[in-house]
PDB file of N, CA, C and O in Angstrom, chain B, residues numbered from 101:
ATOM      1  N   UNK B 101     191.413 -54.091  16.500  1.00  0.00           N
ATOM      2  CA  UNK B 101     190.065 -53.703  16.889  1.00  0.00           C
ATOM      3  C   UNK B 101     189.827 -52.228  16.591  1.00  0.00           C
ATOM      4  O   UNK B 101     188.709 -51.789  16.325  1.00  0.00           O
ATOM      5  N   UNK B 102     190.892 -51.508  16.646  1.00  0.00           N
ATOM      6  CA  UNK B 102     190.440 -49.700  16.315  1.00  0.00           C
ATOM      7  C   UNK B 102     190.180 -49.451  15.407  1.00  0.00           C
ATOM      8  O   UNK B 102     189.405 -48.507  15.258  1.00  0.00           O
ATOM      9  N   UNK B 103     190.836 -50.375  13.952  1.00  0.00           N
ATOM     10  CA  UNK B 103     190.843 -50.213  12.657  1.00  0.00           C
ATOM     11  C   UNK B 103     189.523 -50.593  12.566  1.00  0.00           C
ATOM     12  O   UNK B 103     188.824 -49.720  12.051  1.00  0.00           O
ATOM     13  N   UNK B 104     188.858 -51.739  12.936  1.00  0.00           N
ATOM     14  CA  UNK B 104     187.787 -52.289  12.372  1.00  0.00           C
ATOM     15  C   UNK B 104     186.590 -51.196  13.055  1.00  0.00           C
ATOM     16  O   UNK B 104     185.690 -50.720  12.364  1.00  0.00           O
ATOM     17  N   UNK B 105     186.776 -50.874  14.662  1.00  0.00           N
ATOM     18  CA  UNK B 105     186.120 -49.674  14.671  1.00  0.00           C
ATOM     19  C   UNK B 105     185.993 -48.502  14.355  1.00  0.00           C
ATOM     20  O   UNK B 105     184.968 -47.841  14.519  1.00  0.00           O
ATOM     21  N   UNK B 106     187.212 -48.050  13.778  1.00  0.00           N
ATOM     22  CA  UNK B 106     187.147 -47.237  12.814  1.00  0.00           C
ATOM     23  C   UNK B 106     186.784 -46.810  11.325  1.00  0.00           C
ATOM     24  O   UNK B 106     186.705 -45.702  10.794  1.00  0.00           O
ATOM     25  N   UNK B 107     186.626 -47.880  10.931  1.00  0.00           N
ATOM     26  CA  UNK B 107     185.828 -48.529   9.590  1.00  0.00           C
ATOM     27  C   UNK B 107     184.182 -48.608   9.946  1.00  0.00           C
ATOM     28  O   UNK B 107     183.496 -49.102   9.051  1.00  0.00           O
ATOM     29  N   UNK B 108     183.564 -48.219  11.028  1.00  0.00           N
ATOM     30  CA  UNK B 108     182.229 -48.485  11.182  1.00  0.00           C
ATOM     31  C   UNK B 108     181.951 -47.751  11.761  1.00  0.00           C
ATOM     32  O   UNK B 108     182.063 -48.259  12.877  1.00  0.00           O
ATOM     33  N   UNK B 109     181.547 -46.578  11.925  1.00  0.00           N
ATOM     34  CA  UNK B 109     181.024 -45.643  12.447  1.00  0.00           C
ATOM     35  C   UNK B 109     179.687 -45.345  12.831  1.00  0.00           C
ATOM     36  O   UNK B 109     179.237 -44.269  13.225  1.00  0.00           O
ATOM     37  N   UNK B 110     179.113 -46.427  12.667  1.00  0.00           N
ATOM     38  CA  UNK B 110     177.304 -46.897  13.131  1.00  0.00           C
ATOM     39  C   UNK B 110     177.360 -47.670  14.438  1.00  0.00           C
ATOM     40  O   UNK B 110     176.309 -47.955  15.012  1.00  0.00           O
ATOM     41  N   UNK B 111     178.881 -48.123  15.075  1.00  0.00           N
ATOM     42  CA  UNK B 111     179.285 -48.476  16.293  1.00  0.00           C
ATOM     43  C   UNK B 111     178.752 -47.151  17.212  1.00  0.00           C
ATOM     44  O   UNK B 111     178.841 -45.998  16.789  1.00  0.00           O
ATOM     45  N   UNK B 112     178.212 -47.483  18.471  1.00  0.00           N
ATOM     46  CA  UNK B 112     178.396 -46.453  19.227  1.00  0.00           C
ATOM     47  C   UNK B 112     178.116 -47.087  20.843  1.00  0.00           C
ATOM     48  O   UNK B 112     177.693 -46.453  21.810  1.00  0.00           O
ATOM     49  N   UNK B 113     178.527 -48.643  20.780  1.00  0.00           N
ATOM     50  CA  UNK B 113     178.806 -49.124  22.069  1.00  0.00           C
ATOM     51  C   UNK B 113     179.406 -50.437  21.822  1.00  0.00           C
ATOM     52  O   UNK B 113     179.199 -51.309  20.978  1.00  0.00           O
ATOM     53  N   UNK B 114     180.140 -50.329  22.724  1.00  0.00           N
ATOM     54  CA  UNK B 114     181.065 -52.064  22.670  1.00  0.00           C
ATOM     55  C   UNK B 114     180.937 -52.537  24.549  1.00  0.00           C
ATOM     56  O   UNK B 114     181.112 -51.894  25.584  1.00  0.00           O
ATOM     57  N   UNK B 115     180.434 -54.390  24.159  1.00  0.00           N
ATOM     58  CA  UNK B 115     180.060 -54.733  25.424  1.00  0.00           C
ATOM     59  C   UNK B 115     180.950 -55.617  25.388  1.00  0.00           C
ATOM     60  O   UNK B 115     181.313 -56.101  24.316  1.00  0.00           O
ATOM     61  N   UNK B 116     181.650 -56.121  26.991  1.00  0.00           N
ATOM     62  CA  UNK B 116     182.747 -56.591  26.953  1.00  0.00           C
ATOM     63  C   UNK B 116     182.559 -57.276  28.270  1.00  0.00           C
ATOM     64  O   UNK B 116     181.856 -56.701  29.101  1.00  0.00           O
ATOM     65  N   UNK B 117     183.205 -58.662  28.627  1.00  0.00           N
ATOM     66  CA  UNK B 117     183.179 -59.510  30.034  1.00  0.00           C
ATOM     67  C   UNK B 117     184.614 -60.226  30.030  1.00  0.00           C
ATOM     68  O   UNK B 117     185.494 -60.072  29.184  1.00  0.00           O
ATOM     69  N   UNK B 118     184.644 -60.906  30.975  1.00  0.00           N
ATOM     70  CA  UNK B 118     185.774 -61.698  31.093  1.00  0.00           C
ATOM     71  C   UNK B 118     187.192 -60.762  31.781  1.00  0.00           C
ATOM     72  O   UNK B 118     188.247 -61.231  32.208  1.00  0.00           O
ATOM     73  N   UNK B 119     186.850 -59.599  31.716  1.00  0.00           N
ATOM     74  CA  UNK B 119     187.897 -58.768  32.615  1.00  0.00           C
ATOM     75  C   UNK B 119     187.846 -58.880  34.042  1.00  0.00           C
ATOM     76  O   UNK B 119     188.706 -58.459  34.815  1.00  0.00           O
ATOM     77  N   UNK B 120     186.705 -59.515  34.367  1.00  0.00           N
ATOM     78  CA  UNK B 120     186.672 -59.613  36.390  1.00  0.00           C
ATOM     79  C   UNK B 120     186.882 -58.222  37.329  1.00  0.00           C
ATOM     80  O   UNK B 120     187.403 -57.961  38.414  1.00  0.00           O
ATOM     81  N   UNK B 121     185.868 -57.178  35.821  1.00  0.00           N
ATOM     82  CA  UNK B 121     185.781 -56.186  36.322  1.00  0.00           C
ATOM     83  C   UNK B 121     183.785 -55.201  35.688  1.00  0.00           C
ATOM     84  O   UNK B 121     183.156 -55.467  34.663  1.00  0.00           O
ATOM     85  N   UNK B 122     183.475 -54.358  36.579  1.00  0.00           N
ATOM     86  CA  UNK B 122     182.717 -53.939  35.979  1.00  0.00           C
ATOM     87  C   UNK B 122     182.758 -52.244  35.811  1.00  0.00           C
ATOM     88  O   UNK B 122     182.811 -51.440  36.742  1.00  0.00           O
ATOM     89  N   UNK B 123     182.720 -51.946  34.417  1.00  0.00           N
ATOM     90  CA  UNK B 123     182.936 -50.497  34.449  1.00  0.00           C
ATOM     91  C   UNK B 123     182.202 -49.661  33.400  1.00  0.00           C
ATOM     92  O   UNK B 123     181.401 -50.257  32.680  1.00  0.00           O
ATOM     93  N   UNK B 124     182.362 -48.498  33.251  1.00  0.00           N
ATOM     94  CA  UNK B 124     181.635 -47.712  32.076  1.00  0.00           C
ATOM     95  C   UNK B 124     183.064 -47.025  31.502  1.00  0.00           C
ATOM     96  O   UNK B 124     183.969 -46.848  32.318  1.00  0.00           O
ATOM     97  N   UNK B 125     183.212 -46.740  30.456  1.00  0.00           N
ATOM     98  CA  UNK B 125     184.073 -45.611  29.596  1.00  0.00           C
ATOM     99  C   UNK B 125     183.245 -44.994  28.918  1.00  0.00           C
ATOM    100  O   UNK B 125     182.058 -45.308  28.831  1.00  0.00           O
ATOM    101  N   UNK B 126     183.829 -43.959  28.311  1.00  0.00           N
ATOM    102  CA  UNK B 126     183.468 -43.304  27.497  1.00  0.00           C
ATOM    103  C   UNK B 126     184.635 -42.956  26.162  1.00  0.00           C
ATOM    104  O   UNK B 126     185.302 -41.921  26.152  1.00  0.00           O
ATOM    105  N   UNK B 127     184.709 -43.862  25.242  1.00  0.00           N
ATOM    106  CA  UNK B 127     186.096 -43.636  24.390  1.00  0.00           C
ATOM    107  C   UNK B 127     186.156 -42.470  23.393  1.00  0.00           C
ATOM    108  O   UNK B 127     185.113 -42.042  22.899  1.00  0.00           O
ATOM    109  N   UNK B 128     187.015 -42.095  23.172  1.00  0.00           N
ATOM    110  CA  UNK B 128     187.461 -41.150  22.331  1.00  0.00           C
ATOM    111  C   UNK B 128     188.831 -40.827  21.898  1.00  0.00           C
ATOM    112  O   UNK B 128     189.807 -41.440  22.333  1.00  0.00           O
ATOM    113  N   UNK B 129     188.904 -39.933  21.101  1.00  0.00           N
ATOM    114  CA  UNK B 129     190.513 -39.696  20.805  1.00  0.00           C
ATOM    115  C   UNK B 129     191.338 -39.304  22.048  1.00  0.00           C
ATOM    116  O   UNK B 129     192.533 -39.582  21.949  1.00  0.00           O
ATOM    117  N   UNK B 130     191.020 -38.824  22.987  1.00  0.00           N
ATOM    118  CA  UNK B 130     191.428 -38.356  24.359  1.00  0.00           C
ATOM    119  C   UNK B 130     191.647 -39.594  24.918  1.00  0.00           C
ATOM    120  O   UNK B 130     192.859 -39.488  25.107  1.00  0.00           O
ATOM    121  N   UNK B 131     191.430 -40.428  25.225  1.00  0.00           N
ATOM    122  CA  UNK B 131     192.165 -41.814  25.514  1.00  0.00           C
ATOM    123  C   UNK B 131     192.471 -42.702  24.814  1.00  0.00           C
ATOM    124  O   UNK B 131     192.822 -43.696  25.450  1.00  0.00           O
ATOM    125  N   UNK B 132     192.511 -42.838  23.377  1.00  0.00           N
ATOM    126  CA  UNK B 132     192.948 -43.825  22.653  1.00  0.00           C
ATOM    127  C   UNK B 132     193.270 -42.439  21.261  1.00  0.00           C
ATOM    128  O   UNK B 132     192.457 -42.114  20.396  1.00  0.00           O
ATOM    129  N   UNK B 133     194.454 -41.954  21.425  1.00  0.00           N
ATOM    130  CA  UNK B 133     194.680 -41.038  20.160  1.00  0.00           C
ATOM    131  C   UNK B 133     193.636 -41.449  18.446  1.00  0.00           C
ATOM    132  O   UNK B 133     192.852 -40.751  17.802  1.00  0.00           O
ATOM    133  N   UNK B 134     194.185 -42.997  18.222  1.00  0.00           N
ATOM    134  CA  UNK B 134     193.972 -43.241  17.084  1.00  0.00           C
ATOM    135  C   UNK B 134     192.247 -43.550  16.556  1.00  0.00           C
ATOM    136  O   UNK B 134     191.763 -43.806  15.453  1.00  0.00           O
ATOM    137  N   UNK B 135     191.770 -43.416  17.656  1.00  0.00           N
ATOM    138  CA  UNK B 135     190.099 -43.390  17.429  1.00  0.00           C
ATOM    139  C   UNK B 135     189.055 -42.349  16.452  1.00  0.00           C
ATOM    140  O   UNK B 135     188.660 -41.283  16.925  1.00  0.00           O
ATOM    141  N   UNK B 136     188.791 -42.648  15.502  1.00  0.00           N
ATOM    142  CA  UNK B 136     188.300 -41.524  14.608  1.00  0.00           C
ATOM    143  C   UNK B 136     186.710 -41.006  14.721  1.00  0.00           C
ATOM    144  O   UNK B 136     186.221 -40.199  13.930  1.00  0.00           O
ATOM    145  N   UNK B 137     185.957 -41.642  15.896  1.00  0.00           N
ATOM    146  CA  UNK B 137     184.513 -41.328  16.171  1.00  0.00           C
ATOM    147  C   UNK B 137     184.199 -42.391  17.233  1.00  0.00           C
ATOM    148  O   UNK B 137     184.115 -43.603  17.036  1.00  0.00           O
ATOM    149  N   UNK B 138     183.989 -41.523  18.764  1.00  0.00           N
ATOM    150  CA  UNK B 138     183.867 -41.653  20.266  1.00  0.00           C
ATOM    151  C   UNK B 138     182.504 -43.046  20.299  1.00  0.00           C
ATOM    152  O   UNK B 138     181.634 -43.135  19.432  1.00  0.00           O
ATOM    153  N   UNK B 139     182.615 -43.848  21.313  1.00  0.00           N
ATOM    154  CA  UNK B 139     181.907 -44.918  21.430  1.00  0.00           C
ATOM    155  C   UNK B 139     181.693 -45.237  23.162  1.00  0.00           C
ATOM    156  O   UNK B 139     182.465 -44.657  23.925  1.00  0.00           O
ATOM    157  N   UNK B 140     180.921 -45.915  23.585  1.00  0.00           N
ATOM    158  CA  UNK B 140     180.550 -46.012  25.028  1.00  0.00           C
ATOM    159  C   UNK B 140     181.528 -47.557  24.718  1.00  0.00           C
ATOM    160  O   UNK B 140     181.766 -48.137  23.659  1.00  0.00           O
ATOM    161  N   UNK B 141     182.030 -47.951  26.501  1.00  0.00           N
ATOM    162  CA  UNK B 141     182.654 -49.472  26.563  1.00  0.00           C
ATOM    163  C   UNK B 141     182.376 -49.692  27.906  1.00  0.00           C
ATOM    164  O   UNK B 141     182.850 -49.073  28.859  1.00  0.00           O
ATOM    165  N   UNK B 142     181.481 -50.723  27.931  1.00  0.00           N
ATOM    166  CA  UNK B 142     181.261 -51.554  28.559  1.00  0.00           C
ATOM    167  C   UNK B 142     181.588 -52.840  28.998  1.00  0.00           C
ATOM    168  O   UNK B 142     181.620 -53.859  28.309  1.00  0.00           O
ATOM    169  N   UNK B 143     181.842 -52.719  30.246  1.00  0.00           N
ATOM    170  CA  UNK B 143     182.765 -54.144  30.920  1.00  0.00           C
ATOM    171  C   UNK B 143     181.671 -54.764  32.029  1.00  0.00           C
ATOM    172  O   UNK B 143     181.485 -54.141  33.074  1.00  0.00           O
ATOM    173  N   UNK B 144     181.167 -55.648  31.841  1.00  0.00           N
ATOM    174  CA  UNK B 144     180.545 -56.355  33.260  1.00  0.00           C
ATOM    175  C   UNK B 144     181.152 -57.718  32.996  1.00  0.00           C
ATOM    176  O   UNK B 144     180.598 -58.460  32.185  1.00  0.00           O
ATOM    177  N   UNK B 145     182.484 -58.177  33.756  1.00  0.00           N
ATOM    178  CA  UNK B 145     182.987 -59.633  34.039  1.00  0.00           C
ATOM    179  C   UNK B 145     182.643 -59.649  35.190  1.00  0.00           C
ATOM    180  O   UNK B 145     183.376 -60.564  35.565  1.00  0.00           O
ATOM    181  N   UNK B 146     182.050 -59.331  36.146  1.00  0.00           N
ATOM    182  CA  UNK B 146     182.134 -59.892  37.425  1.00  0.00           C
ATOM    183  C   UNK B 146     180.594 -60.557  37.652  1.00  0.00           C
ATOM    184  O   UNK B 146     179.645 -60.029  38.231  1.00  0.00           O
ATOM    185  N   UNK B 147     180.667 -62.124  36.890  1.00  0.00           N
ATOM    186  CA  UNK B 147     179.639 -63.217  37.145  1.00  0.00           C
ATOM    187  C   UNK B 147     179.806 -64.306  38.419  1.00  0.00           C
ATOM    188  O   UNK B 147     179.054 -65.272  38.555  1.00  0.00           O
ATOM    189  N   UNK B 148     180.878 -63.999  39.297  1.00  0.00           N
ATOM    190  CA  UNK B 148     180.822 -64.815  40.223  1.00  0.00           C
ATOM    191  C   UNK B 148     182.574 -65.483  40.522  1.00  0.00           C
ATOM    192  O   UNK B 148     182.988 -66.284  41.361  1.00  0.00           O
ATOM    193  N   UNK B 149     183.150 -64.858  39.613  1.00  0.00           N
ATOM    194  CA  UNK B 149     184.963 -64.710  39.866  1.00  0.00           C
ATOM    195  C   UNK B 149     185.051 -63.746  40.407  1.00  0.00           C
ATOM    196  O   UNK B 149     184.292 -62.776  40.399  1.00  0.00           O
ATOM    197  N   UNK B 150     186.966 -64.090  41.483  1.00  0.00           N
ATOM    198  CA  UNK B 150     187.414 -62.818  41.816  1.00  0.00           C
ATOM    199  C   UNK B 150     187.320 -61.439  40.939  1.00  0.00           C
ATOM    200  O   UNK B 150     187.242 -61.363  39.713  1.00  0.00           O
ATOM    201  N   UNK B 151     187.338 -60.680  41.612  1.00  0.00           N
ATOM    202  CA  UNK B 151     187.037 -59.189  41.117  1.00  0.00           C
ATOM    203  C   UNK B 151     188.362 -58.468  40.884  1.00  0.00           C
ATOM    204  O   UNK B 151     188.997 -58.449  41.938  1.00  0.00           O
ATOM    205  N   UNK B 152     188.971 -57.902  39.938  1.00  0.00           N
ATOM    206  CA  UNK B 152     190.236 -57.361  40.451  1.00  0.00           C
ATOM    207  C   UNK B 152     189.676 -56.089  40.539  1.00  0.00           C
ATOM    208  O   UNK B 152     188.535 -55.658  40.373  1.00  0.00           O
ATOM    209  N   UNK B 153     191.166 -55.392  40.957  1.00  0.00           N
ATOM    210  CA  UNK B 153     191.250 -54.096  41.351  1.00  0.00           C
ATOM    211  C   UNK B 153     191.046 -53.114  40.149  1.00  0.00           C
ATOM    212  O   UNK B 153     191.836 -53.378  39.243  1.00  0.00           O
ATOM    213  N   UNK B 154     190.078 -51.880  39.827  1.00  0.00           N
ATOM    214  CA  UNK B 154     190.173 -50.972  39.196  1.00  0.00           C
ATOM    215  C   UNK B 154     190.765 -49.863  39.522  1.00  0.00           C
ATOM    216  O   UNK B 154     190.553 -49.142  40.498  1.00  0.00           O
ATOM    217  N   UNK B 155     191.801 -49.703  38.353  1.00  0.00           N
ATOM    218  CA  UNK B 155     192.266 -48.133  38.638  1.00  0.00           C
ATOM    219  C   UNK B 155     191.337 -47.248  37.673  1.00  0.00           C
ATOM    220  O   UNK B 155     191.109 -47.401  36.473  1.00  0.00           O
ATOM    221  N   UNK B 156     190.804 -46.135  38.702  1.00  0.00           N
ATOM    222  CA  UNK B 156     189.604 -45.369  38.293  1.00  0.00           C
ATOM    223  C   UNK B 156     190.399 -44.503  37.529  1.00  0.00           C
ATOM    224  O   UNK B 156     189.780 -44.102  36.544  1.00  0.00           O
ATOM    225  N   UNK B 157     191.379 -44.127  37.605  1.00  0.00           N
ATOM    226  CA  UNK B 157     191.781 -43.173  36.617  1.00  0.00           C
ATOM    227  C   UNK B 157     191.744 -43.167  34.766  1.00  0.00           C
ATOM    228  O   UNK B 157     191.962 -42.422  33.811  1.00  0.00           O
ATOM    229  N   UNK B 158     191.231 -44.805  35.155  1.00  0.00           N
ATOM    230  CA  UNK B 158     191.354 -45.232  33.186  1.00  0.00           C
ATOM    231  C   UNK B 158     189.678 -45.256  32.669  1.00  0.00           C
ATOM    232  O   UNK B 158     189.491 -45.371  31.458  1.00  0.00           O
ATOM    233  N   UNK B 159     188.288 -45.131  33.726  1.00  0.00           N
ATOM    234  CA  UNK B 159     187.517 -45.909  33.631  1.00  0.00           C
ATOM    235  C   UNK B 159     186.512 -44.900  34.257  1.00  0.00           C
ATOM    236  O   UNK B 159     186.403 -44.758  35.475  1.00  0.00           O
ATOM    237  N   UNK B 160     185.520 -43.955  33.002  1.00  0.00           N
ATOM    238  CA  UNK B 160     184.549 -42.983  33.842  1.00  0.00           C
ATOM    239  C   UNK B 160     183.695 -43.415  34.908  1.00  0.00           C
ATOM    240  O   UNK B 160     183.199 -42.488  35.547  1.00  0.00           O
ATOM    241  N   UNK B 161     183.198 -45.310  35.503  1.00  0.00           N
ATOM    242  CA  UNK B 161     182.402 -45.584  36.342  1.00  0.00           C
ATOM    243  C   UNK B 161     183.022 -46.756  36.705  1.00  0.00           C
ATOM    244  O   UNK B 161     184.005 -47.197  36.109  1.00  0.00           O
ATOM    245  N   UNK B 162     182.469 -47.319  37.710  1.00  0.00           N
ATOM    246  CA  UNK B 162     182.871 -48.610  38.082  1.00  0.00           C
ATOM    247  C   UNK B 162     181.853 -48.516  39.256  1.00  0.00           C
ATOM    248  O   UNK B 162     181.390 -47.486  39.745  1.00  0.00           O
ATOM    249  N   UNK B 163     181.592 -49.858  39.620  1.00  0.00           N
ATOM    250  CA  UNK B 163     180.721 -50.079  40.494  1.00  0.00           C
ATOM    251  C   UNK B 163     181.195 -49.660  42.166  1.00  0.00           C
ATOM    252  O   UNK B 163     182.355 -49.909  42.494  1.00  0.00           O
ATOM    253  N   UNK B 164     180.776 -49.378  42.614  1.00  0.00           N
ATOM    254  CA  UNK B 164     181.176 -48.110  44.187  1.00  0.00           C
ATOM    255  C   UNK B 164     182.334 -47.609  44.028  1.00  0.00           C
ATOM    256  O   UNK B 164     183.249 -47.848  44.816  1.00  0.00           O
ATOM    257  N   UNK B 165     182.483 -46.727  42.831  1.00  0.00           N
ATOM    258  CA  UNK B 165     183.728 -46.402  42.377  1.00  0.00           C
ATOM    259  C   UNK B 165     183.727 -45.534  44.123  1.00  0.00           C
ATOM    260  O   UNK B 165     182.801 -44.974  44.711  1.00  0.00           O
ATOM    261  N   UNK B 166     185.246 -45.763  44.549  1.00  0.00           N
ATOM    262  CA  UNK B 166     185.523 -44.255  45.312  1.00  0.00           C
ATOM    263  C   UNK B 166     187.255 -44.627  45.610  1.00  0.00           C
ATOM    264  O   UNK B 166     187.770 -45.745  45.641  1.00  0.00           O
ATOM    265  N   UNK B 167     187.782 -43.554  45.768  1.00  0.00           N
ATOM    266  CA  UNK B 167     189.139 -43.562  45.723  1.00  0.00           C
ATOM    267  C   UNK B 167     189.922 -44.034  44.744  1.00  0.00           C
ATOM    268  O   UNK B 167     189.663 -43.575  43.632  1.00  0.00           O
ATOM    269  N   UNK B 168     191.300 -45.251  44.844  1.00  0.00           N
ATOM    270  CA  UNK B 168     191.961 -45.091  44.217  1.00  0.00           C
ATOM    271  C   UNK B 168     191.292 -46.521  43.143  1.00  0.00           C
ATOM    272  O   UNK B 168     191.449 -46.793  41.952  1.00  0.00           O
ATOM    273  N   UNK B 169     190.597 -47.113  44.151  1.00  0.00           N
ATOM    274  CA  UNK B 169     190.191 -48.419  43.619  1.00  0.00           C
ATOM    275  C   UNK B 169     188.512 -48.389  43.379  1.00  0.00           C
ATOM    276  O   UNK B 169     187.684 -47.579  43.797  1.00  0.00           O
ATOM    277  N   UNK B 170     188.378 -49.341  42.715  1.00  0.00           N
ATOM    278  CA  UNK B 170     187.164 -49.586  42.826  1.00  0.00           C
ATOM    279  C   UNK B 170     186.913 -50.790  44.233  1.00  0.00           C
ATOM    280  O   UNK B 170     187.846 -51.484  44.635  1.00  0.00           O
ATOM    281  N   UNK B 171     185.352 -50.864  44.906  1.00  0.00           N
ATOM    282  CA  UNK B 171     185.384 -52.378  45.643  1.00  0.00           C
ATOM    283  C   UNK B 171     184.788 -53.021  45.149  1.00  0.00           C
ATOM    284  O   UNK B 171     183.702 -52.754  44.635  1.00  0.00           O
ATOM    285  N   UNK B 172     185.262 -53.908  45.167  1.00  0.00           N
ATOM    286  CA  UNK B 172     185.405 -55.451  44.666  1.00  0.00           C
ATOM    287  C   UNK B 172     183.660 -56.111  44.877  1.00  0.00           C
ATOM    288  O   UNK B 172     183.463 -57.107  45.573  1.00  0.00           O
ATOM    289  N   UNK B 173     182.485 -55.352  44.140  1.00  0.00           N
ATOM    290  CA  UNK B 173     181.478 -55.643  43.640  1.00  0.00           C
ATOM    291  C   UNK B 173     181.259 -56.682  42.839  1.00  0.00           C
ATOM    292  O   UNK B 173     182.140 -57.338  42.284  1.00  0.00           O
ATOM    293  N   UNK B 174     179.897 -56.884  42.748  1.00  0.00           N
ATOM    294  CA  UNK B 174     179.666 -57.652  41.727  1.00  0.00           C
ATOM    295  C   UNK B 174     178.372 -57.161  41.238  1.00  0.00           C
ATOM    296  O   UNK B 174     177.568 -56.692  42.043  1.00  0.00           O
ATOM    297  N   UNK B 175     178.014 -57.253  39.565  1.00  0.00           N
ATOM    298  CA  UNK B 175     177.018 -56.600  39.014  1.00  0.00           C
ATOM    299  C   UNK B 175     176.616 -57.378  37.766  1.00  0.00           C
ATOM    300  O   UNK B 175     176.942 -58.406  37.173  1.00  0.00           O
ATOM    301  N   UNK B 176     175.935 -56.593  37.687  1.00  0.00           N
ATOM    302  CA  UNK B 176     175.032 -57.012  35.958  1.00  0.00           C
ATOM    303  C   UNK B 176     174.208 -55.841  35.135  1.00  0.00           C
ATOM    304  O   UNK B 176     173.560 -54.903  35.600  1.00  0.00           O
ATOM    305  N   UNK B 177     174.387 -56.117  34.099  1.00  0.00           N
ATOM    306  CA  UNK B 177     173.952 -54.825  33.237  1.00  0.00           C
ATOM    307  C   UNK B 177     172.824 -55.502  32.807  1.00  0.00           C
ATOM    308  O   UNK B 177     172.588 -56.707  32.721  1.00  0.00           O
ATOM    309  N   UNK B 178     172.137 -54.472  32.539  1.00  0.00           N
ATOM    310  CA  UNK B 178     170.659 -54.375  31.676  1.00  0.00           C
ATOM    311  C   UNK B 178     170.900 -53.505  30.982  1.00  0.00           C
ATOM    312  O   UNK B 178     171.327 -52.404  31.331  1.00  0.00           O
ATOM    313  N   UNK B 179     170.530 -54.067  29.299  1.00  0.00           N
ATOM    314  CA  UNK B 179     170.480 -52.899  28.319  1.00  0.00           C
ATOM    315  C   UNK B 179     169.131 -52.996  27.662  1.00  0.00           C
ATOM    316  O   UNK B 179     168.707 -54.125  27.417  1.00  0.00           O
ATOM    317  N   UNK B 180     168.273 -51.751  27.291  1.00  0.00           N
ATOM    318  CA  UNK B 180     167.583 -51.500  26.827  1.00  0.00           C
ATOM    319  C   UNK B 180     167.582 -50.425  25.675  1.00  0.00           C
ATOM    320  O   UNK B 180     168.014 -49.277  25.775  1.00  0.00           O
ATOM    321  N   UNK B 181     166.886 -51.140  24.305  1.00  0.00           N
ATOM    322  CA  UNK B 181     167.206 -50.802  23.071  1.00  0.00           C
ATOM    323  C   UNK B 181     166.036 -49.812  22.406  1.00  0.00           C
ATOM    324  O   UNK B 181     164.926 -50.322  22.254  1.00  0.00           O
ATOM    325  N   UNK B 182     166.216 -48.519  22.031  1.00  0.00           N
ATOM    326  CA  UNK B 182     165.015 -47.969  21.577  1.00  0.00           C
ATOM    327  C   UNK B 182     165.629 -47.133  20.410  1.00  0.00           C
ATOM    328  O   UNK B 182     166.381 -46.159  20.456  1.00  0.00           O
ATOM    329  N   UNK B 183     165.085 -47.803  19.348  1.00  0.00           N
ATOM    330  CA  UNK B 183     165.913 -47.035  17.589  1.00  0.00           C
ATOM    331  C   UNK B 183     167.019 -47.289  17.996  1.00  0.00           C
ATOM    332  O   UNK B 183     167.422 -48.287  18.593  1.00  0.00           O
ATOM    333  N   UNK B 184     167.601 -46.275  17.639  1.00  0.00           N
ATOM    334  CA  UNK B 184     169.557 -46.098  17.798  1.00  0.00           C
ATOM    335  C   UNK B 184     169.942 -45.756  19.171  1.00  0.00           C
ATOM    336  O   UNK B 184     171.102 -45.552  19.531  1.00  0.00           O
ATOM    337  N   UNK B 185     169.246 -45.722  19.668  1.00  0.00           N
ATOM    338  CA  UNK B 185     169.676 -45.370  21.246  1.00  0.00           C
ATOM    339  C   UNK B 185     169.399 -46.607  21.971  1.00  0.00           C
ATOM    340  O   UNK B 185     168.618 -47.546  21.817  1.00  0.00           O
ATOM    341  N   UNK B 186     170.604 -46.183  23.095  1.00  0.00           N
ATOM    342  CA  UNK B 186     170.323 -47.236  24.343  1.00  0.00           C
ATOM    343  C   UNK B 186     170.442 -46.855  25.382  1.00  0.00           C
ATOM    344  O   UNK B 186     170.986 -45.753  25.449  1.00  0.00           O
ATOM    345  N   UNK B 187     170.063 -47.453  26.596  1.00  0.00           N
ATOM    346  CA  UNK B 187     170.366 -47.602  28.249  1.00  0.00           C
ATOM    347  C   UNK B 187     171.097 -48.777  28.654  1.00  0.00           C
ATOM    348  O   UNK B 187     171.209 -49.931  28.241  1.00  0.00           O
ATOM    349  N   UNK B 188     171.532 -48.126  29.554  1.00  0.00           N
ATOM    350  CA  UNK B 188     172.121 -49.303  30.552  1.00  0.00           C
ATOM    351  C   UNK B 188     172.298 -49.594  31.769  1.00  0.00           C
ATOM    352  O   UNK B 188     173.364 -49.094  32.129  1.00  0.00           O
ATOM    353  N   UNK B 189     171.928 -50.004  32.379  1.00  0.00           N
ATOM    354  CA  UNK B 189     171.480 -49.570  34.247  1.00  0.00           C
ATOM    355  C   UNK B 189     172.433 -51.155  34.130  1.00  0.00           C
ATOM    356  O   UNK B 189     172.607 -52.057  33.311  1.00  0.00           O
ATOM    357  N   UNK B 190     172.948 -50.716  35.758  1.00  0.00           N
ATOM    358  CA  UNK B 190     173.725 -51.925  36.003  1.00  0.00           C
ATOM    359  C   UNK B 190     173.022 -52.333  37.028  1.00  0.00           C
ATOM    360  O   UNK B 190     173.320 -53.379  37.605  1.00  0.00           O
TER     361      UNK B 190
END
């Protein structure tokens, strides 16, 4: 997946479910060395499965992020598309 995102540099968000978690990143070479141009990652799995535990230390947001964990929320994203830019309110 890094190679192929690294080959495309018109990427500048990746949306992602099925983790039974909901979170925001912000990627870059600072957490993934081999990354050659920074991208937003988006996780909303939590449709109505257990939730696991987030360790916030890997993950700039998470839903009531506080302490070591995230709690065990549940959410949904809205994205809204304007040109090359986007939003995303959860």
């Amino acid at each position: 997946l890094i190679s192929v995102l690294n080959n495309h540099s018109i990427v500048s968000a990746a949306f992602f479910g099925h983790e039974h978690v909901v979170t925001y990143t912000h990627i870059n070479d600072s957490r993934i060395s081999t990354i050659t141009h920074p991208f937003e990652e988006f996780v909303s799995g939590g449709a109505g499965a257990g939730i696991y535990d987030t360790n916030v230390s890997r993950v700039a947001y998470c839903i009531g992020k506080s302490g070591a964990t995230c709690p065990k929320l549940y959410g949904y994203m809205s994205v809204d598309l304007s040109g090359s830019g986007f939003n995303v309110s959860y």
